[in-house]
DSSP file (Angstrom, degrees, kcal/mol; ACC not computed):
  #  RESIDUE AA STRUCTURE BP1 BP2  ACC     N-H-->O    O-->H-N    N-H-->O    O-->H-N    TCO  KAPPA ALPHA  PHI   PSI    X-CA   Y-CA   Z-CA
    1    1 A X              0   0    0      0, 0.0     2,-0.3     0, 0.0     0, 0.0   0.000 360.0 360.0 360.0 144.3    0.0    0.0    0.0
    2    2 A X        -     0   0    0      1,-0.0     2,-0.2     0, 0.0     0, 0.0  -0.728 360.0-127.0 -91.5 127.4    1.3    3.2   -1.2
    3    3 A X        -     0   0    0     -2,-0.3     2,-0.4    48,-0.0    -1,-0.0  -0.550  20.2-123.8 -68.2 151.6    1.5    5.9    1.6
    4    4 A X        -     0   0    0     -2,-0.2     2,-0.1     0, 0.0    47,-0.0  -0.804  35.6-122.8 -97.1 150.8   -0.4    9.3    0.6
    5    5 A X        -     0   0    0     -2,-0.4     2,-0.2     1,-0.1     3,-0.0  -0.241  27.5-108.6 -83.0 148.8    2.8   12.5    0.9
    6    6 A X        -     0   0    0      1,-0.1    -1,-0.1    38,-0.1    38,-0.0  -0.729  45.5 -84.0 -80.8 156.3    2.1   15.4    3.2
    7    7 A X        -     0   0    0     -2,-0.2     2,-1.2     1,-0.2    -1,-0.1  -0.182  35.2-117.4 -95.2 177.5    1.5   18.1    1.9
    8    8 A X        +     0   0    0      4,-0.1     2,-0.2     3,-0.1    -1,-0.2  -0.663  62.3 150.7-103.4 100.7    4.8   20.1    1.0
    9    9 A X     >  -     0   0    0     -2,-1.2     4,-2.0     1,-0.0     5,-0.2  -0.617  61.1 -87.3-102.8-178.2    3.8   23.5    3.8
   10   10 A X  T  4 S+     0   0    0      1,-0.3     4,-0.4    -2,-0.2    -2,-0.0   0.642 126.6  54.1 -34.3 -52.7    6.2   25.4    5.2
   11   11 A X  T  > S+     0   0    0      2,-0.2     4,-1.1     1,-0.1     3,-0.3   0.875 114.7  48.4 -78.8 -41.3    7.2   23.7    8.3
   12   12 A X  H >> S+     0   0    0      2,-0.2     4,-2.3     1,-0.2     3,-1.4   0.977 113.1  46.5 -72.4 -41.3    7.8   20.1    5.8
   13   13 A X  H 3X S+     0   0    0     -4,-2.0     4,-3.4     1,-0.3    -1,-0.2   0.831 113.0  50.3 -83.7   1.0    9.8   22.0    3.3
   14   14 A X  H 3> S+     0   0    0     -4,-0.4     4,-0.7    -3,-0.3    -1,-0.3   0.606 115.9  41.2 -89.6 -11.5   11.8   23.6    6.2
   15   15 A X  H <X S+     0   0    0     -3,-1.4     4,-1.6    -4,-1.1    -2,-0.2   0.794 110.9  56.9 -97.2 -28.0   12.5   20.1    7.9
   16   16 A X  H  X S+     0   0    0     -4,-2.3     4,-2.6     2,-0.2    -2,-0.2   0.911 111.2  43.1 -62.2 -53.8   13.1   18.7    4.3
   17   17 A X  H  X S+     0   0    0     -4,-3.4     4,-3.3    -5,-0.2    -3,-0.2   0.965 113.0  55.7 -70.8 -34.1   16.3   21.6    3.7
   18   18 A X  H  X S+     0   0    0     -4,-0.7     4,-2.1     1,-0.2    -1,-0.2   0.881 110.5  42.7 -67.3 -35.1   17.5   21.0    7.1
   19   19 A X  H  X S+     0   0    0     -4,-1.6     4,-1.9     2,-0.2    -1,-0.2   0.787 110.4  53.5 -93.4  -2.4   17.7   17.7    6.3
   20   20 A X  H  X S+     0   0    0     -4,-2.6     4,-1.2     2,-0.2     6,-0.2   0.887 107.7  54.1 -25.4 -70.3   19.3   18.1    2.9
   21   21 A X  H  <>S+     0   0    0     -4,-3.3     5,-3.6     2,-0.2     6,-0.9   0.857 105.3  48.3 -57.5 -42.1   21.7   20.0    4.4
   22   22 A X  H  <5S+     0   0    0     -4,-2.1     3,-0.4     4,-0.2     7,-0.2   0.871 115.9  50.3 -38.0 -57.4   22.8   17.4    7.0
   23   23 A X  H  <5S+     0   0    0     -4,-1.9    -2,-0.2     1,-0.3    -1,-0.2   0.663 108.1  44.4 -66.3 -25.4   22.9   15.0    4.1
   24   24 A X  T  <5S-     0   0    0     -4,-1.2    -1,-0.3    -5,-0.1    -2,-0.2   0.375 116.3-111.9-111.1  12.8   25.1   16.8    1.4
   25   25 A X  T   5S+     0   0    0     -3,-0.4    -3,-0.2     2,-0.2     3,-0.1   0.827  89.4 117.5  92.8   5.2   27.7   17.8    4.6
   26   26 A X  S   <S+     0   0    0     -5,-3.6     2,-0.4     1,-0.3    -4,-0.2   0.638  80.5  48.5-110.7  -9.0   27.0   21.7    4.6
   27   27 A X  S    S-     0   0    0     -6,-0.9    -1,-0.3    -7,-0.1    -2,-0.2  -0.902  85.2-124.4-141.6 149.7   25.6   20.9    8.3
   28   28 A X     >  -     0   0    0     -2,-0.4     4,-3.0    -3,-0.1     5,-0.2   0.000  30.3-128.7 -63.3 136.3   27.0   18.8   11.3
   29   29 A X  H  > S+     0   0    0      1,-0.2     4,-1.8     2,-0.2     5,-0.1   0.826 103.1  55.2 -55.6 -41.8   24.7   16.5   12.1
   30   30 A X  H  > S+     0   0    0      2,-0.2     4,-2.3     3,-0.2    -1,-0.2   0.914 109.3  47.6 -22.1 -68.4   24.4   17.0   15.6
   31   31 A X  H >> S+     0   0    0      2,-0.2     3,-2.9     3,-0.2     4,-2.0   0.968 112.7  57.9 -44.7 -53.4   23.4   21.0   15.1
   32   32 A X  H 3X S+     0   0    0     -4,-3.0     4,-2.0     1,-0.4    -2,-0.2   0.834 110.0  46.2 -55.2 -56.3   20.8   19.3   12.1
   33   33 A X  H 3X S+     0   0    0     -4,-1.8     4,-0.6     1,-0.3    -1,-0.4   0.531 107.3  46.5 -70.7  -8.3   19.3   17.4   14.8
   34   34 A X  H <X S+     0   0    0     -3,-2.9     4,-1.5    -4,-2.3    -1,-0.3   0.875 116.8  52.4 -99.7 -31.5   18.6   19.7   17.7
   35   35 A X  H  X S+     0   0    0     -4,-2.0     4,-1.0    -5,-0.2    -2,-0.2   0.657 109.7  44.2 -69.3   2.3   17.2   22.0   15.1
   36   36 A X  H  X S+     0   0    0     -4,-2.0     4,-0.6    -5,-0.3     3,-0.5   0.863 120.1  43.2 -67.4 -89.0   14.9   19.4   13.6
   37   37 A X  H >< S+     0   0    0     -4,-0.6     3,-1.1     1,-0.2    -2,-0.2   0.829 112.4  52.3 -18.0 -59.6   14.0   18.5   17.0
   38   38 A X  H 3< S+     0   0    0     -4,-1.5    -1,-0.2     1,-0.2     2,-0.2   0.962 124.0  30.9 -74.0 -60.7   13.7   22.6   18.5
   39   39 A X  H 3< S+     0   0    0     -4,-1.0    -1,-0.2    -3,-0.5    -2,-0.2  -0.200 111.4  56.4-150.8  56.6   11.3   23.4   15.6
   40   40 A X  S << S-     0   0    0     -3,-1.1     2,-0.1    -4,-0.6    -1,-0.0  -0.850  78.4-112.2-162.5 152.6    9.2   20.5   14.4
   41   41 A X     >  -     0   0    0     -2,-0.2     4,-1.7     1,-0.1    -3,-0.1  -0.261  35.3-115.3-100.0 153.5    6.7   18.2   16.3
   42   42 A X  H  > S+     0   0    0      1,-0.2     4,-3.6     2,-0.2    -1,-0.1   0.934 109.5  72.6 -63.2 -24.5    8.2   14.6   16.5
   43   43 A X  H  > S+     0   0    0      1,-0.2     4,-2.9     2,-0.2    -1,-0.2   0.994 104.6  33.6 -25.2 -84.6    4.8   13.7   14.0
   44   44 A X  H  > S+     0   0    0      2,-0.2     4,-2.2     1,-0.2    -1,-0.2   0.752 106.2  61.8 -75.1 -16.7    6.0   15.2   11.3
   45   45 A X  H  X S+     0   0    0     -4,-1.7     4,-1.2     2,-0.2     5,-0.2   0.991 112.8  47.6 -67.8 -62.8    9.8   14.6   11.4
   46   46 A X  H  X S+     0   0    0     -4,-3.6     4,-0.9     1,-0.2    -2,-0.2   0.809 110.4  51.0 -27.5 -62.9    8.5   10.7   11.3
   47   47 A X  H  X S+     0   0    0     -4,-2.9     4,-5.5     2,-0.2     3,-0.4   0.892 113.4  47.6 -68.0 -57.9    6.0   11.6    8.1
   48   48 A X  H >X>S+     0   0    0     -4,-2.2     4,-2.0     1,-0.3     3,-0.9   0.872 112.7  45.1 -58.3 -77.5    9.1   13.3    6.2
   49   49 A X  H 3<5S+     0   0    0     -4,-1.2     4,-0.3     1,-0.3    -1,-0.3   0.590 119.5  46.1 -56.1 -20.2   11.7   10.5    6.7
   50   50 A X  H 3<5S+     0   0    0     -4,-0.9    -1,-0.3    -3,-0.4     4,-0.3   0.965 119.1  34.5 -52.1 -59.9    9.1    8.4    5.8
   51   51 A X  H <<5S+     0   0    0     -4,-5.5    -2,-0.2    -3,-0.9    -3,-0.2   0.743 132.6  37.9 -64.6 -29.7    7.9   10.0    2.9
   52   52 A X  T >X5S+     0   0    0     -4,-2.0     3,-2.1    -5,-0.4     4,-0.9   0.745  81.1 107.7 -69.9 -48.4   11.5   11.1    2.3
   53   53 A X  H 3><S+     0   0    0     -5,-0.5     4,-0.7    -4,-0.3    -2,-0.1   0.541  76.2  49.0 -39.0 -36.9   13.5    8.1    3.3
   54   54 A X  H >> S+     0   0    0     -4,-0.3     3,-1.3     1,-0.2     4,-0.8   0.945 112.0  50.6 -67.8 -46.4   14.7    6.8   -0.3
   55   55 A X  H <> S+     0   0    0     -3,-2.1     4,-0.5     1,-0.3     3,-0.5   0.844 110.3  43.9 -73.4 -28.2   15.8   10.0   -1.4
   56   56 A X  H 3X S+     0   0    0     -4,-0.9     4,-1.3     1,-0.2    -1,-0.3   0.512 103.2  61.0 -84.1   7.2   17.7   10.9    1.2
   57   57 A X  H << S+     0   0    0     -3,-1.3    -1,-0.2    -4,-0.7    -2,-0.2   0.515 106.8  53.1 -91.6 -23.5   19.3    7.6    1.6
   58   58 A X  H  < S+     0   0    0     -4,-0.8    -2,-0.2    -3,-0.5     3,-0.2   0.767 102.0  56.9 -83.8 -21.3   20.6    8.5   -2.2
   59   59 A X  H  < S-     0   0    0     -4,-0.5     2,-0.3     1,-0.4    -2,-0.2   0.988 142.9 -32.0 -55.2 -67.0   22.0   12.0   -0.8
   60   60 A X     <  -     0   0    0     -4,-1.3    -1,-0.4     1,-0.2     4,-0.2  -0.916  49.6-158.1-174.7 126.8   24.3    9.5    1.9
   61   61 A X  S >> S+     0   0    0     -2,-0.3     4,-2.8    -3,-0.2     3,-2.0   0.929  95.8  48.8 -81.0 -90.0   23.0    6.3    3.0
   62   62 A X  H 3> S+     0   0    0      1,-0.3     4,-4.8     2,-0.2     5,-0.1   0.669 114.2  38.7 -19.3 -60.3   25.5    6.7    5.9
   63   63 A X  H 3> S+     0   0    0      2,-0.2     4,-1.5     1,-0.2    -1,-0.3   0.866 111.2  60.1 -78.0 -19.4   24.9   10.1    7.1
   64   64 A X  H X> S+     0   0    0     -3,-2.0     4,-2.2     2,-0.2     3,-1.3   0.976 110.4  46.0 -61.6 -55.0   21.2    9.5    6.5
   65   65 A X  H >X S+     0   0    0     -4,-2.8     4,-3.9     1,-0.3     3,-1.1   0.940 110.2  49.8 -22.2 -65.5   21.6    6.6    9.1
   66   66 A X  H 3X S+     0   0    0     -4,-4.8     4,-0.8     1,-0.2    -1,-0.3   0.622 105.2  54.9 -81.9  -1.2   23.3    8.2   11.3
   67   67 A X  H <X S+     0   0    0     -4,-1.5     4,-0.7    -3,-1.3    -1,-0.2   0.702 105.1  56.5 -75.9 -18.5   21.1   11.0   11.4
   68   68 A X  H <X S+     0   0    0     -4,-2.2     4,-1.5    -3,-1.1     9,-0.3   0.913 104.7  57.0 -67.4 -53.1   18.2    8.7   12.1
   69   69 A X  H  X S+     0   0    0     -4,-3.9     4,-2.1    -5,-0.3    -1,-0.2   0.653  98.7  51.2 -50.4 -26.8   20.1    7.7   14.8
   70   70 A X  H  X S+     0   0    0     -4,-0.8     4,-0.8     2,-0.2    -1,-0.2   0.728 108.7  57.3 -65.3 -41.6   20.6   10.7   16.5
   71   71 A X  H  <>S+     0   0    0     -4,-0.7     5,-1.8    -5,-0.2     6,-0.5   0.852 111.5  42.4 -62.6 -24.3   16.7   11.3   16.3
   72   72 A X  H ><5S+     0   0    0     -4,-1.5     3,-2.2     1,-0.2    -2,-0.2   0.877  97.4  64.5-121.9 -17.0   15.9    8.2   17.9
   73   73 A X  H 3<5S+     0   0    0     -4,-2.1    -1,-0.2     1,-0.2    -2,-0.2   0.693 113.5  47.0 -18.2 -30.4   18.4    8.2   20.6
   74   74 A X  T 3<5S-     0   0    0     -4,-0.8    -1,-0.2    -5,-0.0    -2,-0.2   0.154 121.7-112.4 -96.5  14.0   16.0   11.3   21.3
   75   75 A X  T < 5S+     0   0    0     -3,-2.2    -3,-0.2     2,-0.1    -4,-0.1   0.593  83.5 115.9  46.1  21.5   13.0    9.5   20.8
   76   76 A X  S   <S+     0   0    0     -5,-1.8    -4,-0.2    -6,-0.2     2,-0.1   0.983  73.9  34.0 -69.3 -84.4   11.8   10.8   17.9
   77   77 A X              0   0    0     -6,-0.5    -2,-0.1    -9,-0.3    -3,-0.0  -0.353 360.0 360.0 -99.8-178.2   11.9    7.9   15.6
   78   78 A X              0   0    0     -2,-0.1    -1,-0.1    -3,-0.0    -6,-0.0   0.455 360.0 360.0-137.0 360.0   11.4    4.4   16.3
């Protein structure tokens, strides 16, 4: 079953460049993730890396990882 996208507002394409950025290296992963965290609800950070997850795994498989991992050390993601 196909998931339906959220819809691309503000707050998603502002969690989308932060992680973008993380992912092509132009920010430390640590900063990405206390500002993902500090100004998006843990809801929607899931929905994007869902909705997301293949494409940013083509950015950097690795740093995508390991950015997940810092999110769920925090409880974010599961």
């Amino acid at each position: 079953m196909t998931r339906k996208r959220a819809p691309l507002d503000g707050s998603y394409q502002h969690l989308n460049e932060l992680v973008v950025a993380a992912l092509q290296g132009r920010e430390d992963l640590d900063s990405a993730a206390r500002a993902i965290l500090a100004t998006h609800r843990a809801e929607q950070i899931r929905a994007v890396l869902y909705d997301e997850g293949e494409r940013y795994r083509r950015f950097s498989h690795e740093r995508f990882h390991d950015l997940v991992e810092r999110l769920r050390t925090r409880g974010v993601v599961w």
